[in-house]
N, CA, C and O atoms as a MOPAC input file, in Angstrom:
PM7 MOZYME 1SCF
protein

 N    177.39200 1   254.29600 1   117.02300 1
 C    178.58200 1   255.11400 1   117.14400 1
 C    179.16600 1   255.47300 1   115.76800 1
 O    179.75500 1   256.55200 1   115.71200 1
 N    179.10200 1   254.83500 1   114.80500 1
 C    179.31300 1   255.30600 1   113.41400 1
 C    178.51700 1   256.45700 1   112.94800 1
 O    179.00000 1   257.57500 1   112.76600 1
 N    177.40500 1   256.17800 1   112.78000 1
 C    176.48700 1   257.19000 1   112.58700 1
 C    177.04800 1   258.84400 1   113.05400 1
 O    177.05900 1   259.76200 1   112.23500 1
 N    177.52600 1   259.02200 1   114.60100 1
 C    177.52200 1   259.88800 1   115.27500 1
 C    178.88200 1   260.69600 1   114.89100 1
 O    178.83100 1   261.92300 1   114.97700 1
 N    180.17100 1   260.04100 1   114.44700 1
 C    181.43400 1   260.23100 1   114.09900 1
 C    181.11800 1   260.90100 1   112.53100 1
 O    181.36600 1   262.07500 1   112.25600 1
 N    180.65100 1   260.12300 1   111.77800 1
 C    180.12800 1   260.59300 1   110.59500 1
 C    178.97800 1   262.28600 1   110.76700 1
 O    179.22600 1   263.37700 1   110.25300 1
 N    178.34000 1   262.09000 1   111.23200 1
 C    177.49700 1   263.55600 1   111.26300 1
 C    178.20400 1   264.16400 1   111.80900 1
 O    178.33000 1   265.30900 1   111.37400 1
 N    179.00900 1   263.79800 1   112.97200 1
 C    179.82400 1   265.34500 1   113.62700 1
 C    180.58100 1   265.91900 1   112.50000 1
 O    180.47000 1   267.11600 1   112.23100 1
 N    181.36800 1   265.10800 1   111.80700 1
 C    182.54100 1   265.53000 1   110.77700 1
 C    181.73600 1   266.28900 1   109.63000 1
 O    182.04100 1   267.37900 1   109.14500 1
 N    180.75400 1   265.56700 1   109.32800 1
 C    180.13700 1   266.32300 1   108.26800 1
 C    179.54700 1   268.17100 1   108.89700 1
 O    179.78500 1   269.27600 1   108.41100 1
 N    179.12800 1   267.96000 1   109.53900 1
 C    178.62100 1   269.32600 1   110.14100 1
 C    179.62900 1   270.06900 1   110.49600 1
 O    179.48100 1   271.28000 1   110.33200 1
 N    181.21900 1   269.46800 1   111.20300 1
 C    181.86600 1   270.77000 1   111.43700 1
 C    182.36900 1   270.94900 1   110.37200 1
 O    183.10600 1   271.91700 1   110.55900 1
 N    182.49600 1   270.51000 1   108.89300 1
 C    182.97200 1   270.76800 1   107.82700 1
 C    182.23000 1   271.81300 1   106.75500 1
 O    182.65200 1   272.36700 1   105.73900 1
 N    181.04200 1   271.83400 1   107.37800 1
 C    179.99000 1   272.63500 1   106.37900 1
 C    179.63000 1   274.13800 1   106.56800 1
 O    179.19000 1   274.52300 1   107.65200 1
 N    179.77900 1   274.82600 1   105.72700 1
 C    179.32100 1   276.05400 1   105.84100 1
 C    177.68100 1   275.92600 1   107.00100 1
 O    176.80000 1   275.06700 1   107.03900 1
 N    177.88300 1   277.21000 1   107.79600 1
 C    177.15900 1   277.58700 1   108.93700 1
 C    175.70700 1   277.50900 1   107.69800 1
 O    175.57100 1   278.28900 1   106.75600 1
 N    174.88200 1   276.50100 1   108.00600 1
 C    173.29600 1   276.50000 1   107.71300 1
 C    173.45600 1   275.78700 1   106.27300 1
 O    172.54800 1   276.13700 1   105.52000 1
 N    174.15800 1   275.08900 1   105.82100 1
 C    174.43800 1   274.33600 1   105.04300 1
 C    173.98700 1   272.90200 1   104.88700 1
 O    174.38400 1   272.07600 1   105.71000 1
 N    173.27500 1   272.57600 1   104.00500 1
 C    172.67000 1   270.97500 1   104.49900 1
 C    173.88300 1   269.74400 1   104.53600 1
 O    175.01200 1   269.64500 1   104.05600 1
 N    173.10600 1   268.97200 1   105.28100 1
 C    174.22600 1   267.74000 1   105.59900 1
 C    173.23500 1   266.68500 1   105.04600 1
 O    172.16300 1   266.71500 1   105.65000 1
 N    173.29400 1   265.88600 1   104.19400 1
 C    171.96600 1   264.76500 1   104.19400 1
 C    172.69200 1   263.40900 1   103.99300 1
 O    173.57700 1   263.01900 1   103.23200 1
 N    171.72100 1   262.67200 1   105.30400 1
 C    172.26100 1   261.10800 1   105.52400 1
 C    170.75700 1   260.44100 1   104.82800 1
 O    169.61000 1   260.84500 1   104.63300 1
 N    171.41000 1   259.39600 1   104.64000 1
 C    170.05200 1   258.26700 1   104.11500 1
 C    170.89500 1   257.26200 1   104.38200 1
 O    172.12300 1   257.21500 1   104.31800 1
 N    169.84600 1   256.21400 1   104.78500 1
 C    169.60600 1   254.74300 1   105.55100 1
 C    169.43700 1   253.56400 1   104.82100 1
 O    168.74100 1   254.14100 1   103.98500 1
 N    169.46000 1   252.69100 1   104.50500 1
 C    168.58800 1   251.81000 1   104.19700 1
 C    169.19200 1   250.52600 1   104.90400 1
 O    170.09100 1   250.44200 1   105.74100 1
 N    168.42200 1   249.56500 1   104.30800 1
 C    168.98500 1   248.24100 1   105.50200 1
 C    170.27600 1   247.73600 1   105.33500 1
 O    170.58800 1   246.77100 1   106.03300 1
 N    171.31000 1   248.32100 1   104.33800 1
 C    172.42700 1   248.12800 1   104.15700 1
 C    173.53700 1   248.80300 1   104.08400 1
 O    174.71700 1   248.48300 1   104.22500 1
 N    172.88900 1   249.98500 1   103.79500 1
 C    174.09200 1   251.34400 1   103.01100 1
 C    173.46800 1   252.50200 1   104.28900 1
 O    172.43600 1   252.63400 1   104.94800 1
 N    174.49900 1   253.03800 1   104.17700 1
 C    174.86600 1   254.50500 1   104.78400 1
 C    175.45000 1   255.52100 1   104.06800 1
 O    176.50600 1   255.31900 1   103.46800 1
 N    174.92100 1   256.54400 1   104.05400 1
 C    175.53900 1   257.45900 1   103.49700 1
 C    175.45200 1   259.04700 1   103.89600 1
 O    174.38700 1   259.57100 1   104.22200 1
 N    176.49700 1   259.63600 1   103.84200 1
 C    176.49000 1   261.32800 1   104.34200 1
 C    177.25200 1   261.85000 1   103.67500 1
 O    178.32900 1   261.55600 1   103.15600 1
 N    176.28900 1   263.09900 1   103.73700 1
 C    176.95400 1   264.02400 1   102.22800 1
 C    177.18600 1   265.48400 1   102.63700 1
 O    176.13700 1   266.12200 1   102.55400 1
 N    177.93300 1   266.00500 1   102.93500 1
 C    177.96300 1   267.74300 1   103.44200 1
 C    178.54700 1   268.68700 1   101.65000 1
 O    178.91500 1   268.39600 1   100.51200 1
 N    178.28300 1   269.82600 1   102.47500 1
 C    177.93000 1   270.88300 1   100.92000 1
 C    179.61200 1   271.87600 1   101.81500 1
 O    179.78100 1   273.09400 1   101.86600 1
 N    180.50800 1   270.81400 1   102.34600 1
 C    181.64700 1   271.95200 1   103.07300 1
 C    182.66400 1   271.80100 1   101.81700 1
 O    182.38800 1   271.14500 1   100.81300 1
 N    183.87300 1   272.50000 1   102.01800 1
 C    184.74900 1   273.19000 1   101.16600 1
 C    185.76000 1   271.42100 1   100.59700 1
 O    186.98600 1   271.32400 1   100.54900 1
 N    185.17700 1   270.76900 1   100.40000 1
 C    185.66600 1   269.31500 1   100.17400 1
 C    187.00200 1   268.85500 1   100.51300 1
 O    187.64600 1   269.59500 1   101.25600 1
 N    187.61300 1   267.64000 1   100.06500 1
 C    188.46100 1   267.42000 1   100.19800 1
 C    190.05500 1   268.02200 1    99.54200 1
 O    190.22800 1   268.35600 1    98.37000 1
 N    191.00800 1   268.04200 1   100.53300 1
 C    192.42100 1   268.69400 1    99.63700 1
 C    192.73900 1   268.21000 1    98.79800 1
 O    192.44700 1   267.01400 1    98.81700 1
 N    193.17900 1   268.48300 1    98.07000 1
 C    193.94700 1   267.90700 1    96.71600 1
 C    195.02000 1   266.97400 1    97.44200 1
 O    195.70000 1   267.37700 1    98.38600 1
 N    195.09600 1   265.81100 1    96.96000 1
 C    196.38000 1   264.88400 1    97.89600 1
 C    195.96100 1   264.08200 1    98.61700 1
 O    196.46100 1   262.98000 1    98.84500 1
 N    194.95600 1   264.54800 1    99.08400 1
 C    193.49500 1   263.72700 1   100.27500 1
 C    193.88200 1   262.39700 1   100.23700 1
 O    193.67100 1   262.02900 1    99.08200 1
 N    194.38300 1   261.38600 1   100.95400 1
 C    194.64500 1   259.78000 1   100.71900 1
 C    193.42700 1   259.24700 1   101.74000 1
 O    193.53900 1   259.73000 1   102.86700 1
 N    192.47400 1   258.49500 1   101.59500 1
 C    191.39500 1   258.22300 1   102.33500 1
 C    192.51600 1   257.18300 1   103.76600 1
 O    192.67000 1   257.36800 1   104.97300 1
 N    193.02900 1   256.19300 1   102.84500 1
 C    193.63300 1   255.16800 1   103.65600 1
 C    194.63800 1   255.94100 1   104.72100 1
 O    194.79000 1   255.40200 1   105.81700 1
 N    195.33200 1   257.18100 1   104.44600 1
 C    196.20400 1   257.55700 1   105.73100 1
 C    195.72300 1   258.40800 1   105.76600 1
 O    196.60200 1   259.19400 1   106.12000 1
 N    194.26800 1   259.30100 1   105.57000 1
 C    194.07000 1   260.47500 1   106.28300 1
 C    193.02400 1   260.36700 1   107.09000 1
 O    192.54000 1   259.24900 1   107.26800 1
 N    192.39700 1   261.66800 1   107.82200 1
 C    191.51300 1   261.69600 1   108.08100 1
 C    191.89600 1   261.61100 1   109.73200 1
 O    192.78100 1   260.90800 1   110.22000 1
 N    191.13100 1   262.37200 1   110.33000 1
 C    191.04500 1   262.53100 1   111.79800 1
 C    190.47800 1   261.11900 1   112.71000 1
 O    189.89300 1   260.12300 1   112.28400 1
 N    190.84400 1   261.42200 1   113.93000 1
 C    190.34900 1   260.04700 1   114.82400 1
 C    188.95600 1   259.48700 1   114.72600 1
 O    188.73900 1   258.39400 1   115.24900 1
 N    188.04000 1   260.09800 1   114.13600 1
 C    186.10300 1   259.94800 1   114.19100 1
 C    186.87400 1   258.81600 1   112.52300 1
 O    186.23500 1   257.81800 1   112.19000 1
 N    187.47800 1   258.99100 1   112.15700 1
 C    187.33100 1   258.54600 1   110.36300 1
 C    188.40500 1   257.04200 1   111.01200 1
 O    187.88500 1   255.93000 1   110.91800 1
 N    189.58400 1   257.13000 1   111.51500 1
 C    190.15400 1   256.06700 1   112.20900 1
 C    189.25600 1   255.52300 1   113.07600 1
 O    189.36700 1   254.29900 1   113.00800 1
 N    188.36300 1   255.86700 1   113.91000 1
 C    187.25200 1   255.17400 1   114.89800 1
 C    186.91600 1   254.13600 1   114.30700 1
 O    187.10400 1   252.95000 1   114.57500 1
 N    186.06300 1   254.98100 1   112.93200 1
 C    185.10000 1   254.54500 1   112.43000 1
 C    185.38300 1   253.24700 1   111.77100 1
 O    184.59600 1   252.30700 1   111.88000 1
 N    186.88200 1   253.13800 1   110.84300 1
 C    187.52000 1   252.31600 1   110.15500 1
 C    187.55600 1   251.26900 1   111.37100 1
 O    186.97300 1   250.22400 1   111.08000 1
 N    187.90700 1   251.28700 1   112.20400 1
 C    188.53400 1   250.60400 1   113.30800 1
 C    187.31200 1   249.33100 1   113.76500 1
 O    187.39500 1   248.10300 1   113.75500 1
 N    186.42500 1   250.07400 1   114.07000 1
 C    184.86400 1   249.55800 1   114.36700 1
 C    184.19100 1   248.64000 1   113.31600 1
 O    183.40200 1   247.75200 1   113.64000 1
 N    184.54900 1   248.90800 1   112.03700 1
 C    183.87100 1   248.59700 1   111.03200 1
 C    184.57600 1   247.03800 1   110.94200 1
 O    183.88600 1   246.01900 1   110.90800 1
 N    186.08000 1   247.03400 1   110.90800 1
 C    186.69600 1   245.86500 1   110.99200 1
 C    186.57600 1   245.08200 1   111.74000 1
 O    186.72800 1   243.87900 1   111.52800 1
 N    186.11000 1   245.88000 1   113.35800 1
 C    186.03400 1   244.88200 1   114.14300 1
 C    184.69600 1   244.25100 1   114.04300 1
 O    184.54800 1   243.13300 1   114.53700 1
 N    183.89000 1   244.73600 1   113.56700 1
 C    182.47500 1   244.25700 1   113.40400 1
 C    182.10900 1   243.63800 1   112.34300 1
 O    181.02100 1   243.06300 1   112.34700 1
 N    182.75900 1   243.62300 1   111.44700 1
 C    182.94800 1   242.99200 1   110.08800 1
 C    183.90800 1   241.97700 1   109.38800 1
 O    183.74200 1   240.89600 1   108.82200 1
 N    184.98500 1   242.77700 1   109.66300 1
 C    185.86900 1   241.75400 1   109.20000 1
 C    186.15800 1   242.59600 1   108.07100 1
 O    186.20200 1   243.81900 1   108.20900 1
 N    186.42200 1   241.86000 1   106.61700 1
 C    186.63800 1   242.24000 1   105.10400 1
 C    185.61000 1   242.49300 1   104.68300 1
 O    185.62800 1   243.21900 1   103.68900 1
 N    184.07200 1   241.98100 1   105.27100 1
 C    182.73100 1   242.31600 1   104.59300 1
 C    181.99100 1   243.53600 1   105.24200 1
 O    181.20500 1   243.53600 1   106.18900 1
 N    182.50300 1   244.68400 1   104.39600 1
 C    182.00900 1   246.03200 1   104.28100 1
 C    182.91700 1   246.52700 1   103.63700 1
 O    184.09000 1   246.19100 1   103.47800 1
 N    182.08200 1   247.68500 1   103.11600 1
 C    182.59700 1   248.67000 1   102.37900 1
 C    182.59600 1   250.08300 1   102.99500 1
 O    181.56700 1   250.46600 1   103.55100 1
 N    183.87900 1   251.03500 1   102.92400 1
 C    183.69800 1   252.23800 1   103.53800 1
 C    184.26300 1   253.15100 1   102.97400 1
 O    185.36200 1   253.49900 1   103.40600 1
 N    183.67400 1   253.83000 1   101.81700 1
 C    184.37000 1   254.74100 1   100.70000 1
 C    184.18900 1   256.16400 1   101.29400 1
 O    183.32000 1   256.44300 1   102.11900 1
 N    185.31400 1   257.23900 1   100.67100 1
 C    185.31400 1   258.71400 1   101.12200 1
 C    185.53100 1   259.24100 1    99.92900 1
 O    186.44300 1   258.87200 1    99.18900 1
 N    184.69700 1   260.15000 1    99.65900 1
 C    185.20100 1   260.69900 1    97.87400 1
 C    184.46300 1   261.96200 1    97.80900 1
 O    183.28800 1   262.08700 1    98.15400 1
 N    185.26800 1   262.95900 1    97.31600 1
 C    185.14000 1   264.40500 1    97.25200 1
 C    185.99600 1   264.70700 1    96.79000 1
 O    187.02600 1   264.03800 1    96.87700 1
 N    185.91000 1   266.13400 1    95.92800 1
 C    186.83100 1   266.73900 1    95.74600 1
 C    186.61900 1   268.43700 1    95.87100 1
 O    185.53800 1   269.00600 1    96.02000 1
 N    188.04000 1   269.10800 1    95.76200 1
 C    187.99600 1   270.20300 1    96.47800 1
 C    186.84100 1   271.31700 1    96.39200 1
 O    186.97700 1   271.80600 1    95.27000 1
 N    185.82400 1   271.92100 1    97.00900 1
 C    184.88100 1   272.61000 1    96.49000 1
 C    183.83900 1   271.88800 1    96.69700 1
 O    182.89900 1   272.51600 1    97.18300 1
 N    183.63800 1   270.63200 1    96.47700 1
 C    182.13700 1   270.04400 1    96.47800 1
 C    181.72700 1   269.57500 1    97.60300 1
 O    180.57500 1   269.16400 1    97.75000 1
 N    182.54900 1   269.57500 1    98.46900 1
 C    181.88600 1   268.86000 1    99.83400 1
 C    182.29800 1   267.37500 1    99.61200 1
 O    182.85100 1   266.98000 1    98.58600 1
 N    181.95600 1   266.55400 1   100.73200 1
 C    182.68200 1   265.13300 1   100.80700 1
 C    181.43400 1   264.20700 1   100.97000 1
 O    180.52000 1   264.61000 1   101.68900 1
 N    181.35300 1   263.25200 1   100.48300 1
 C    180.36600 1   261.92300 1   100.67600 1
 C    181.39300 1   260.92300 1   101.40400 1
 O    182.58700 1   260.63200 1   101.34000 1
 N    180.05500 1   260.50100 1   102.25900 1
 C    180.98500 1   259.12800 1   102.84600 1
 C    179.47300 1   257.79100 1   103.00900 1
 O    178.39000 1   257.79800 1   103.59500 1
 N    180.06700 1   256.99600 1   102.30200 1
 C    179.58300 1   255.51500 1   102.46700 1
 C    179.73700 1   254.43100 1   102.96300 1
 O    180.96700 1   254.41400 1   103.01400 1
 N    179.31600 1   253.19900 1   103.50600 1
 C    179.34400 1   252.53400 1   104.42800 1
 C    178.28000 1   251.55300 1   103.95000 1
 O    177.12300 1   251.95200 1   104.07600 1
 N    178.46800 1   250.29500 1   103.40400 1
 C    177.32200 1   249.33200 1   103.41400 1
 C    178.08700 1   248.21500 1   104.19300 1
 O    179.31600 1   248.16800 1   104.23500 1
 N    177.14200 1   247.19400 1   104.89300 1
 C    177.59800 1   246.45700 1   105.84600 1
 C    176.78400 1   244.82400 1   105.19100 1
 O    176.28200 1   244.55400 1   104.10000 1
 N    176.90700 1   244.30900 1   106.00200 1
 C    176.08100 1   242.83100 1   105.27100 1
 C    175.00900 1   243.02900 1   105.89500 1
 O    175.11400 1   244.01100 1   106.63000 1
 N    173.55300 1   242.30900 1   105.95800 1
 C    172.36900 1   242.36200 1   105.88000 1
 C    172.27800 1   241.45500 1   106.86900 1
 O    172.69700 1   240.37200 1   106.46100 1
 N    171.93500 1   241.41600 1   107.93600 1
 C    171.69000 1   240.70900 1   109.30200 1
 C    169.98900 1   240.16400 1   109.91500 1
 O    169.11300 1   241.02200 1   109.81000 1
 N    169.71900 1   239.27100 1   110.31100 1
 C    168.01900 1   239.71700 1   110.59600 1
 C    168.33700 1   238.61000 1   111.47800 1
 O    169.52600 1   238.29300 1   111.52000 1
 N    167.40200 1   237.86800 1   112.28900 1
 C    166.90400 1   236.89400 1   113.14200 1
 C    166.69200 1   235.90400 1   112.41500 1
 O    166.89400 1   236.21000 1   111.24000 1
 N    166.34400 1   234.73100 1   112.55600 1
 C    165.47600 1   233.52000 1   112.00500 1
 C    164.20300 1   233.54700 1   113.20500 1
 O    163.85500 1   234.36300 1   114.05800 1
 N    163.92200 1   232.75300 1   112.94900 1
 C    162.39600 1   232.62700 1   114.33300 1
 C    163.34200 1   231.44900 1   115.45900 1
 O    162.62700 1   230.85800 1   116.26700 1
 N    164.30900 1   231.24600 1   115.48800 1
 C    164.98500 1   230.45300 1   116.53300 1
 C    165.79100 1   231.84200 1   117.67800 1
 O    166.25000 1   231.68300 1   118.80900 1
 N    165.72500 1   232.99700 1   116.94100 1
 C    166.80900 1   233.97500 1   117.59300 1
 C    167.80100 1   234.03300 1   117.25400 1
 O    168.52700 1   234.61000 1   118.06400 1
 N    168.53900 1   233.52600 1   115.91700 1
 C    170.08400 1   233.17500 1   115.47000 1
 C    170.00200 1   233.97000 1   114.69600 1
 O    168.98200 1   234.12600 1   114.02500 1
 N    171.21500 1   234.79200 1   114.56700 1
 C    171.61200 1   236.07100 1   113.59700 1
 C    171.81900 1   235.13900 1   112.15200 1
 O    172.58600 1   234.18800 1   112.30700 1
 N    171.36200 1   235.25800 1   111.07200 1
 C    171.55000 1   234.87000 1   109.82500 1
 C    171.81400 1   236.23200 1   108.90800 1
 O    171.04200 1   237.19000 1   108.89800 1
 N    173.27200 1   236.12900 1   107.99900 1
 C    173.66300 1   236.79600 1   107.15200 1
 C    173.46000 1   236.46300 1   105.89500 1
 O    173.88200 1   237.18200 1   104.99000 1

């Protein structure tokens, strides 16, 4: 559900046929649109529509203090948004180890 809040915003923000590019890795997230960037004044912590509050919302509840979720753009360049989380895997017992 992060993922999905993040690409919608990026795409309705972007010029029609404009690239949007996400990359993955086992920790970090990231999405980048080429739309008319952020306003001048832009406060990450009180702005941003309900998909950007979702997202914040989710992240805490799934995390706690361990993640990071930065928004940074400025006007003209389009907006990046990041997201690294802690690193999760199995042991061979089935127990989530961080």
């Amino acid at each position: 559900m992060l993922l999905k809040n993040l690409l919608e915003n990026a795409v309705q923000h972007s010029p029609v046929g404009a690239p949007v590019v996400m990359t993955i890795d086992t920790k970090h997230l990231s999405v980048r649109d080429e739309g008319p960037g952020l306003p001048q004044g832009w406060d990450p912590d009180r702005s941003g529509g309900i998909g950007i509050q979702n997202t914040r919302e989710r992240l805490q509840h799934l995390y706690g203090d361990n993640h990071m979720f930065a928004i940074s753009g400025t006007s003209g360049s389009g907006v990046l948004v990041e997201i690294e989380i802690p690193c999760q895997h199995a042991n061979s017992l089935g127990q989530t180890v961080v």
